[in-house]
C-alpha positions as CSV (number, residue, x, y, z in Angstrom):
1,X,53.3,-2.7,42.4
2,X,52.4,0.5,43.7
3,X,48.9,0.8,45.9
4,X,47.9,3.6,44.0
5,X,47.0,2.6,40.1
6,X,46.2,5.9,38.6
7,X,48.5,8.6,37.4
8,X,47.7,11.9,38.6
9,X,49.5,15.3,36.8
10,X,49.7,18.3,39.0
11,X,51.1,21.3,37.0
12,X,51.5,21.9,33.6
13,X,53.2,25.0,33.0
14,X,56.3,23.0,34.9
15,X,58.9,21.5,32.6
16,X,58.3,18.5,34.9
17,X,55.5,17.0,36.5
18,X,54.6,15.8,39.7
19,X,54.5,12.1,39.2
20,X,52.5,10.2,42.4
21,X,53.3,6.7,41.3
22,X,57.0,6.5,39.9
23,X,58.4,9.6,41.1
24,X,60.3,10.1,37.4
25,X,59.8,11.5,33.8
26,X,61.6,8.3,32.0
27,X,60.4,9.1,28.6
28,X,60.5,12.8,27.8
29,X,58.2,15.4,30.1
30,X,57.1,18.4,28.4
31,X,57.6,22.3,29.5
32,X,54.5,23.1,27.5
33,X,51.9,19.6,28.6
34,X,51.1,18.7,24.7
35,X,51.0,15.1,24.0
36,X,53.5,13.1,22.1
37,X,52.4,11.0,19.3
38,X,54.4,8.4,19.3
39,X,53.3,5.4,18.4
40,X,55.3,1.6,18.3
41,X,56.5,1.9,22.0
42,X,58.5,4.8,20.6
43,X,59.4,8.0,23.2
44,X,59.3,11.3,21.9
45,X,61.8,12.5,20.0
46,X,62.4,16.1,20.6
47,X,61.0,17.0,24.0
48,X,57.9,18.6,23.0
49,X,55.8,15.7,23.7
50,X,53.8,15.2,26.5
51,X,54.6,13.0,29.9
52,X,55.4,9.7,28.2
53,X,55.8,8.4,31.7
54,X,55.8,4.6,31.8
55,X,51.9,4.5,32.0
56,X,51.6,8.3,31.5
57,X,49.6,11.1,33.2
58,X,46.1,11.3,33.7
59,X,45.7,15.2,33.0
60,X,42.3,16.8,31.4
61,X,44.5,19.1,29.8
62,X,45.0,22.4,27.3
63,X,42.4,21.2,24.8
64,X,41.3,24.0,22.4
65,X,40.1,27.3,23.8
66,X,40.2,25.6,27.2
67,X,39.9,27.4,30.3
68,X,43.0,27.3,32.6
69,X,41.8,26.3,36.6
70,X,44.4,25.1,39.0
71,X,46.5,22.3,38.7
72,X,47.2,23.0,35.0
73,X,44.0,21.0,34.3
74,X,41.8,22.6,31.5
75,X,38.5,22.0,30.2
76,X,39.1,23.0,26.6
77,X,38.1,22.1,23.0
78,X,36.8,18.7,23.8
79,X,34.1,17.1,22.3
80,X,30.8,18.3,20.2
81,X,27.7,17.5,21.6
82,X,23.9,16.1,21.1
83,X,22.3,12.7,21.7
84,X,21.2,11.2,18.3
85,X,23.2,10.6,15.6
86,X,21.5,11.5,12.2
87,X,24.4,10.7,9.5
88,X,27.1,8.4,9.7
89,X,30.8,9.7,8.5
90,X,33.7,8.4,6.8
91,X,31.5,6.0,4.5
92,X,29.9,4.6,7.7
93,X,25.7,5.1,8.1
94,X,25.3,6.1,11.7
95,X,24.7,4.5,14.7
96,X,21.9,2.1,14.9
97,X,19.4,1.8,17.4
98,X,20.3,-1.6,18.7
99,X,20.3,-2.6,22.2
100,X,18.7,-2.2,25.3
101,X,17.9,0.9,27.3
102,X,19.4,0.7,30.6
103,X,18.6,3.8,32.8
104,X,17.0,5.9,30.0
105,X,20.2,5.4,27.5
106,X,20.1,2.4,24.8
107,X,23.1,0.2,25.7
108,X,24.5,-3.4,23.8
109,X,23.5,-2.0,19.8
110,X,26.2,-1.2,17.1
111,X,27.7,1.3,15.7
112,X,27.2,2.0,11.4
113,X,26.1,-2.2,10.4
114,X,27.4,-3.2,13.8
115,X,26.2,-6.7,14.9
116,X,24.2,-6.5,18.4
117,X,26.2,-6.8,21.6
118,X,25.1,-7.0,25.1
119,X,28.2,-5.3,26.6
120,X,29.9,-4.1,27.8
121,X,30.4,-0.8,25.6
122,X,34.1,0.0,24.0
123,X,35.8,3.3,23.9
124,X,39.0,4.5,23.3
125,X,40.4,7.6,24.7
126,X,41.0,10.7,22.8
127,X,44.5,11.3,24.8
128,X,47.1,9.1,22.7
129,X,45.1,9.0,20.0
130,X,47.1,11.5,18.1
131,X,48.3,9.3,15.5
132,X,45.3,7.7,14.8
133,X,43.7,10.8,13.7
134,X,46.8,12.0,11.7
135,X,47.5,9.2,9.6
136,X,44.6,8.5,7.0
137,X,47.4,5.4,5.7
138,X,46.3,3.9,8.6
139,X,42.6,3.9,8.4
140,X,42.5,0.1,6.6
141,X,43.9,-1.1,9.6
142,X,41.5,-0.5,11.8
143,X,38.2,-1.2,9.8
144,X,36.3,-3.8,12.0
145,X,37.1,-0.6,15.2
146,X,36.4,2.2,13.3
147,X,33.0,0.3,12.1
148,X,32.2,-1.2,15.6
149,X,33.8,1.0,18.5
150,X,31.0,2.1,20.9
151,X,32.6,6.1,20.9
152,X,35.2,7.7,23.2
153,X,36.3,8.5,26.6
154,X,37.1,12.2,26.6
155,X,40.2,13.0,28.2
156,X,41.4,15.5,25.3
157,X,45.1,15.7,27.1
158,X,47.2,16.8,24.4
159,X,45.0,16.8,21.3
160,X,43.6,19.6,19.3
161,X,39.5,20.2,18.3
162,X,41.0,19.2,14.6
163,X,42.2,16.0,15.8
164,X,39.3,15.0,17.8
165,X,37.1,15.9,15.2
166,X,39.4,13.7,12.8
167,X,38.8,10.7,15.4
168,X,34.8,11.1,15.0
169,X,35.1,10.8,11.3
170,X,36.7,8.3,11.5
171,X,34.1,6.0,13.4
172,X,30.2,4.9,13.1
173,X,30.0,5.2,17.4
174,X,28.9,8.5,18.5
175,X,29.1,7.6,23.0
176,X,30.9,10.3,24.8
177,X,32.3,10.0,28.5
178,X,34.0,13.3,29.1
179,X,36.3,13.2,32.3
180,X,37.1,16.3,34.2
181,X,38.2,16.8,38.2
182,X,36.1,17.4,40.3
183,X,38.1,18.5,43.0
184,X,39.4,21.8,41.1
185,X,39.1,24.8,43.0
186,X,37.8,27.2,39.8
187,X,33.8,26.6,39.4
188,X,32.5,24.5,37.1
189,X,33.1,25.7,33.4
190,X,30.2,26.2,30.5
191,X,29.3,23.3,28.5
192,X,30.2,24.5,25.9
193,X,33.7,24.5,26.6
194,X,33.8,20.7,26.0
195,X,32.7,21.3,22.2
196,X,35.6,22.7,20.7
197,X,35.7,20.3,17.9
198,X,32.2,20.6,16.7
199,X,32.9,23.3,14.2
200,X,35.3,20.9,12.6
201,X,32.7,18.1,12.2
202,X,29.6,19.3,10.5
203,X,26.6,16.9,10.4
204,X,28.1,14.7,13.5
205,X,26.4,14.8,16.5
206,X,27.7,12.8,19.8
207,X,25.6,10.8,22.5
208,X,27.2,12.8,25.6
209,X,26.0,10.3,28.1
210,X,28.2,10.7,30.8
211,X,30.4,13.6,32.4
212,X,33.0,12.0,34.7
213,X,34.2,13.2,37.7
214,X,37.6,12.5,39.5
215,X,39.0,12.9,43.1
216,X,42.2,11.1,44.7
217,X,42.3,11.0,47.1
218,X,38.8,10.4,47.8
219,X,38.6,12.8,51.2
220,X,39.2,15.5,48.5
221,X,35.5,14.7,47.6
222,X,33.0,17.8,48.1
223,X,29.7,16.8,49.4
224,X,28.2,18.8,46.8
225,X,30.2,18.5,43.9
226,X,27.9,15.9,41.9
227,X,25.0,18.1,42.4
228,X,26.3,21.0,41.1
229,X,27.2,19.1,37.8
230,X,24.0,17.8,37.4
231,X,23.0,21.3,37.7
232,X,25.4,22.5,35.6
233,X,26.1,19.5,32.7
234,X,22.6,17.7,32.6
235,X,19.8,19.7,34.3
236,X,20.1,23.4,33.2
237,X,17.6,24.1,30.9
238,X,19.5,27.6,29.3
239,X,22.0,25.1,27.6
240,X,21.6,24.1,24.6
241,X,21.1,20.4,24.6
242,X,24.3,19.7,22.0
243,X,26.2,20.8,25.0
244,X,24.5,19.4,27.9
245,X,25.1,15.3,29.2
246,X,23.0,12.8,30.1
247,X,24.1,11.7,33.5
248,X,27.5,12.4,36.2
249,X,29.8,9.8,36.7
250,X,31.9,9.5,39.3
251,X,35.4,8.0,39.3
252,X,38.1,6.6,42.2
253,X,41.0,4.5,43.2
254,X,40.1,0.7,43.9
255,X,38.8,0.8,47.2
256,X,38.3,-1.6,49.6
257,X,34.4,-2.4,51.2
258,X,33.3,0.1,53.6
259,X,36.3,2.0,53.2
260,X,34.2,5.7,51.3
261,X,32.4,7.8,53.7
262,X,31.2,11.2,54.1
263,X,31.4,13.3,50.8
264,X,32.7,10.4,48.9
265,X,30.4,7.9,49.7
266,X,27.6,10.4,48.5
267,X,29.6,11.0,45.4
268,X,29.7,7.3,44.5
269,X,25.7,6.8,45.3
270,X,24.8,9.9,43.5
271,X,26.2,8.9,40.4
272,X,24.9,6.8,37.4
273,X,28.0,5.2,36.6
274,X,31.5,4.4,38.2
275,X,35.1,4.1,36.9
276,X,38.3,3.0,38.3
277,X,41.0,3.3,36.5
278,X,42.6,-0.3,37.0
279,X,45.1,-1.2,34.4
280,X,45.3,-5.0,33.5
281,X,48.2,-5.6,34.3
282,X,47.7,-4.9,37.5
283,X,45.1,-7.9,37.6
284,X,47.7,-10.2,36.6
285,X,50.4,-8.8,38.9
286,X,48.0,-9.3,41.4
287,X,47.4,-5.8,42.7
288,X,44.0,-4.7,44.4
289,X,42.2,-7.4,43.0
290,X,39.8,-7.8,45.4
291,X,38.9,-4.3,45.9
292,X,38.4,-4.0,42.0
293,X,35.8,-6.7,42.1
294,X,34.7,-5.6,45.1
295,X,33.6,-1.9,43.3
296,X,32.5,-3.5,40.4
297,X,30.0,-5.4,42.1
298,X,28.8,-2.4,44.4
299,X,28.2,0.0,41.3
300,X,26.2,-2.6,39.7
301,X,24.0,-2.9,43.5
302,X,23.1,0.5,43.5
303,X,22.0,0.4,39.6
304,X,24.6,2.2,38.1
305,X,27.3,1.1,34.9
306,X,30.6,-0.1,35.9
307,X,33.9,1.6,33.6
308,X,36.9,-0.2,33.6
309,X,39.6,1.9,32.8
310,X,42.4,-0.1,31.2
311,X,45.6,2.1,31.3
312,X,48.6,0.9,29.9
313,X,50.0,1.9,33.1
314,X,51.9,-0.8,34.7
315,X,52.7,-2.4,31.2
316,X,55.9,-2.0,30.2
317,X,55.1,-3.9,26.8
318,X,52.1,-3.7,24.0
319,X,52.6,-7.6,24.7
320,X,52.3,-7.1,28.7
321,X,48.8,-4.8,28.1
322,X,47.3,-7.2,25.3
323,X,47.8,-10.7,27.1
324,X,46.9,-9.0,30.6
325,X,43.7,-7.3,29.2
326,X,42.7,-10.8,27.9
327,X,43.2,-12.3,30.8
328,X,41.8,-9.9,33.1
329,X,38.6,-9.9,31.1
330,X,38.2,-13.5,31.0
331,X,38.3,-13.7,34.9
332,X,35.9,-10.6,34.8
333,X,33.5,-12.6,32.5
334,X,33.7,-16.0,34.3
335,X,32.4,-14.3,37.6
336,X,29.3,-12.9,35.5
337,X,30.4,-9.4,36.2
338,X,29.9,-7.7,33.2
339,X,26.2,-6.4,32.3
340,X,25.3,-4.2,29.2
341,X,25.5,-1.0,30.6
342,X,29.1,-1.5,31.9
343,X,32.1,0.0,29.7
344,X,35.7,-0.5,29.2
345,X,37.7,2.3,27.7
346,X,41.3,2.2,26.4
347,X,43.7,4.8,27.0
348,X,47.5,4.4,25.4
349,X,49.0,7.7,27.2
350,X,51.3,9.5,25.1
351,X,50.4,7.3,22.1
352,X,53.8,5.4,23.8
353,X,52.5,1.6,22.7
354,X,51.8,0.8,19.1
355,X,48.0,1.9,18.0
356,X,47.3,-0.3,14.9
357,X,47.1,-2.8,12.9
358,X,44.4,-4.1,15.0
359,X,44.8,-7.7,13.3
360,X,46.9,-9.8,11.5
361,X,46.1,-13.0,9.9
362,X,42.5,-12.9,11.0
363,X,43.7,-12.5,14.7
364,X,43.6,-9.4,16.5
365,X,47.1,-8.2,16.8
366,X,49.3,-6.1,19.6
367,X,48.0,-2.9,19.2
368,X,45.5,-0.3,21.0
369,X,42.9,-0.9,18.3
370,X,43.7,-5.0,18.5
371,X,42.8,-5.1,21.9
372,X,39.5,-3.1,21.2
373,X,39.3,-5.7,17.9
374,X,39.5,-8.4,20.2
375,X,37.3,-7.2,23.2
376,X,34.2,-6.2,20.4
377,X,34.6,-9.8,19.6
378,X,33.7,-11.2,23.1
């Protein structure tokens, strides 16, 4: 199992990428970065698809009228903004008020009729998600998600504004955790560029609690750079507020105690919330354990949220990411780890592992949306 868990894209406009963890482009690397839909564990078909890479690539990529900046990495057409959801869409009535307010945003309620949960929050990530918002034949089977899913995590790799706006219809959650890196050299871009979808969604307006920053490795942090998007994403009072954030999040490898300093250990206090991207089945391969516990149980001692990013990285199976994710969470849960405010988001790069049905026989079933089904039932 490779020390580093996350997988990092470098250049886009390459036919190939720059893969830090395996090295190799086994299922089908594109020349022009757009996702692949594919869905069922299948690879794409005919090259255009993006980086279906064994566990895939963990670009913020060409999303609609994006902005280019180094690296290949874009800002573009990601999400519509806003904080309170007025009308619900695709039959559903909104999101209610349900919950508790944990560091001025309400935490544990329901989405549309949703029963009350105390956490942690579910999201799916836009990236993969493809298929999900193409297929309307789909849509009765992923009811109990689409009713109950807390939002989405908004990496918009390889998706259009149409498509993400399809996904919002298609769910009563409006949460929004928008990742971008923070260690690009281009400054920061205008909010707005993260709301290329809202033209295609009338009437919907997103929670945008958190805007997510990323460095690996963590010396690449800038002492500054969590400041500055405070000033930029939350604080300036020229942006409209559909296109500002609530709070900056800041996100890492597993490390081990005492082992940030400098730059990165300010980034990781400054922010309201954490995420490691730690895919399950690294838990039950063992890998980084106790540093993953370890940063879960320091975000939560200096009063921030704690986001578990479950890749499907290190999976080589739908059946390897579903039985490691419940496993994983059960060990999580029996050390009293999980508050509220803490979230787990799901990200299925390249749409390679099968995204519905997310039950069968009144059990939820191998699937993206079953392992969602089966974590809003915890």
């Amino acid at each position: 199992m490779p020390t580093n868990l996350r997988e990092k894209a470098t250049n886009f406009s390459n036919a190939t990428r720059a893969l830090a963890l395996l090295g190799v482009c086994s299922l089908g690397c594109s020349a022009n970065g757009s996702a692949a839909n594919t869905q069922n564990g299948g690879a794409p078909s005919n090259g255009s698809g993006g980086a279906s890479i064994a566990g895939g690539s963990r670009a913020v990529t060409a999303g609609s009228a994006g902005v280019g900046t180094e690296g290949g990495r874009t800002a573009g057409g990601a999400n519509s903004g806003g904080s309170n959801e007025v009308g619900g869409a695709s039959g559903f009535s909104g999101a209610t008020a349900g919950g508790m307010n944990v560091g001025g945003v309400v935490v544990g309620g329901g989405g549309g009729g949703a029963p009350t949960r105390m956490g942690p929050r579910i999201l799916i990530a836009l990236h993969g998600s493809n298929a999900l918002a193409n297929n309307a034949d789909w849509d009765n089977q992923w009811t109990y998600v689409r009713a109950h899913l807390d939002g989405y995590w908004g990496n918009n790799a390889g998706i259009s504004a149409q498509e993400e706006a399809a996904l919002w219809k298609k769910i009563s959650g409006r949460t929004l955790f928008t990742e971008w890196d923070s260690v690009d050299k281009a400054a920061f871009v205008s909010p707005n560029q993260f709301t290329g979808a809202e033209q295609y969604m009338p009437g919907i307006t997103i929670n945008r609690e958190q805007i997510c920053l990323y460095a690996d490795p963590a010396s690449l942090w800038n002492g500054n750079r969590v400041a500055d998007a405070k000033a930029n994403y939350v604080d300036d009072a020229a942006v409209q507020a559909a296109h500002r954030f609530k709070n900056v999040c800041t996100g890492f490898q597993p490390f081990a105690p005492g082992a940030l300093t400098g730059a990165a250990l300010s980034a990781f206090k400054d922010s309201a919330a954490t995420f490691i991207e730690y895919p399950a089945a690294a838990w039950t391969q063992g890998a980084q354990k106790d540093n993953f516990v370890s940063d879960w149980k320091a975000t939560h001692a200096k009063g921030g949220a704690f986001v578990w990013f479950d890749s499907i990285y290190a999976a080589t199976t739908i059946h390897e990411w579903f039985t490691s994710t419940q496993a994983a969470y059960t060990d999580i849960a029996s050390m009293g780890l999980i508050q509220p405010q803490d979230v787990i988001v799901l990200i299925n790069y390249s749409g390679r592992l099968p995204s519905v049905p997310e039950s069968a026989n009144g059990q939820a079933a191998e699937s993206t949306t079953g392992i969602a089904y089966w974590l809003l039932h915890q």
